[in-house]
C-alpha positions as CSV (number, residue, x, y, z in Angstrom):
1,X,-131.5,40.8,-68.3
2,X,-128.0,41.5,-70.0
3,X,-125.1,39.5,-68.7
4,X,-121.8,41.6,-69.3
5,X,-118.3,40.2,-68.0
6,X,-115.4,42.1,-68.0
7,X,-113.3,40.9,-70.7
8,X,-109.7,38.6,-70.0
9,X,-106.8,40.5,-69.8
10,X,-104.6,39.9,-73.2
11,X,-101.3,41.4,-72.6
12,X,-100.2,42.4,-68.8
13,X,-97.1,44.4,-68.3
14,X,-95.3,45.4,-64.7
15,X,-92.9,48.1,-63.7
16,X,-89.6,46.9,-63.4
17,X,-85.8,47.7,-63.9
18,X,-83.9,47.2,-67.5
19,X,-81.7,43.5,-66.3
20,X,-78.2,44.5,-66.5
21,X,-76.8,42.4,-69.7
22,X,-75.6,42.3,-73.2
23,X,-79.2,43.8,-74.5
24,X,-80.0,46.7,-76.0
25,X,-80.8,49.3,-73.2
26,X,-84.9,50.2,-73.7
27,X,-85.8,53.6,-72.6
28,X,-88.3,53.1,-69.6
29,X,-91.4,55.3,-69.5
30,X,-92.4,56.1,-66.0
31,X,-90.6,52.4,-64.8
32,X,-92.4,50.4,-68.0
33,X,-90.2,48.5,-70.1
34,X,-92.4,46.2,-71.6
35,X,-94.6,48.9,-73.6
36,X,-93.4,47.0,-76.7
37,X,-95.8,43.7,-75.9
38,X,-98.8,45.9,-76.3
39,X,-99.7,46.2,-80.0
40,X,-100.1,49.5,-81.2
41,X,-102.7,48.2,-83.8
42,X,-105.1,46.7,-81.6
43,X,-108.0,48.7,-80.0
44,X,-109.9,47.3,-76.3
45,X,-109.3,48.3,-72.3
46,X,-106.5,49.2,-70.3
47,X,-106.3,48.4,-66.4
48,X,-103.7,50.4,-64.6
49,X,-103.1,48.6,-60.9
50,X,-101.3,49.1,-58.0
51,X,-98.8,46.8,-56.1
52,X,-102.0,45.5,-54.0
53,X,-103.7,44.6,-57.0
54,X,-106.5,47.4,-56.6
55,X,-108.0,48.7,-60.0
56,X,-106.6,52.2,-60.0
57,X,-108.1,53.7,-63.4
58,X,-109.8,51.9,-66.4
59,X,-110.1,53.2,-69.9
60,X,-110.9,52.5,-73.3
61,X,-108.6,53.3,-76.6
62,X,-108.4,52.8,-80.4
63,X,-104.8,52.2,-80.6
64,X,-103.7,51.0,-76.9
65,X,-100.2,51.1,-76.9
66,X,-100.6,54.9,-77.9
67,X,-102.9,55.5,-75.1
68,X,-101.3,53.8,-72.2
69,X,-98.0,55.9,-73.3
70,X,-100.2,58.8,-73.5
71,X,-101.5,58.5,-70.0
72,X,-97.7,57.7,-68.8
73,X,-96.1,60.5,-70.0
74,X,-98.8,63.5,-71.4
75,X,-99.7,66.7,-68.6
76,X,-103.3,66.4,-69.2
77,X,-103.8,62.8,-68.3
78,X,-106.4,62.0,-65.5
79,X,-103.5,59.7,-63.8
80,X,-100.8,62.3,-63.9
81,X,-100.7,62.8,-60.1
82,X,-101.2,59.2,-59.5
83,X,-98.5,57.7,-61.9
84,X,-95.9,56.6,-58.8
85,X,-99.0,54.4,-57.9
86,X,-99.2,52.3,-61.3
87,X,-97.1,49.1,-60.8
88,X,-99.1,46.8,-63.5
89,X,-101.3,47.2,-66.3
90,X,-103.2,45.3,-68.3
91,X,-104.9,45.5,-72.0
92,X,-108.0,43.6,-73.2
93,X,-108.6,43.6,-76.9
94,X,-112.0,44.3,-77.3
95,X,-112.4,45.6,-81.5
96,X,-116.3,47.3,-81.5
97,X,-116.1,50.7,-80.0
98,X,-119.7,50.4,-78.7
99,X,-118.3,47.3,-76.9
100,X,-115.3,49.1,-75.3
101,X,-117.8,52.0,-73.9
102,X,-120.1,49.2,-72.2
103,X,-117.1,47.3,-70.5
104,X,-115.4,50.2,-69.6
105,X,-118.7,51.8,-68.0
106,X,-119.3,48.0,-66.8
107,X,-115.7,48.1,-65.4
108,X,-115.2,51.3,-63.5
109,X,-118.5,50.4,-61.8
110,X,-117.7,46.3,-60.8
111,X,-114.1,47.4,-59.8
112,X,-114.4,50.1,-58.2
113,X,-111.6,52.3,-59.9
114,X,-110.2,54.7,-57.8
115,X,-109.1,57.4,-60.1
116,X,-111.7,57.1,-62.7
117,X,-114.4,60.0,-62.0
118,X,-116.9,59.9,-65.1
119,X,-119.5,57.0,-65.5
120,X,-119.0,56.5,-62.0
121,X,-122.6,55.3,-60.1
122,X,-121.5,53.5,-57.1
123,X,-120.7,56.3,-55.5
């Protein structure tokens, strides 16, 4: 038997106001401010949550900082109607691609994931 553990979580980010100071304003996209602690380099999962800490949507990217900007802002994302939800997410650096396809199949199943409606087989 294959033991498979979803994989710690690397970077975590929440939704939260710009603090009023001397600092350079940062453009929030859809409440983040914090996109910049993701590396856009890096390649692994992404864990979008909601203020009760349920697993909302999981997915897999190359380049995650790309990605979770892509699901914040594009029309076509799978989260669109459900961005207001998304209070945290969280990234996992996971390099193999055939890695990232087991843990995020692995993941939407253990978790539960609300929004995610392919390689779904709890249901």
């Amino acid at each position: 038997m294959i033991k498979i553990s979803i994989p710690a979580s690397d970077v975590t980010i929440t939704r939260r106001k710009q603090p009023e100071s001397a600092e350079p304003r940062i453009r929030p996209i859809n409440g983040f401010i914090d996109l910049h602690e993701i590396p856009r380099d890096k390649g692994g999962m992404i864990f979008f949550y909601n203020k009760e800490d349920e697993v909302l949507f999981v997915g897999k990217a190359r380049k995650l900082r790309q990605r979770v900007k892509r699901h914040l802002e594009d029309n076509v994302s799978p989260l669109k109607p459900y961005r207001d939800e998304i209070y945290k997410i969280s990234v996992s650096f996971v390099e193999r691609p055939v890695d990232r396809e087991i843990y995020e199949t692995y993941a939407i199943n253990e978790l539960e994931a609300k929004y995610n409606i392919d390689k779904v087989f709890y249901k």
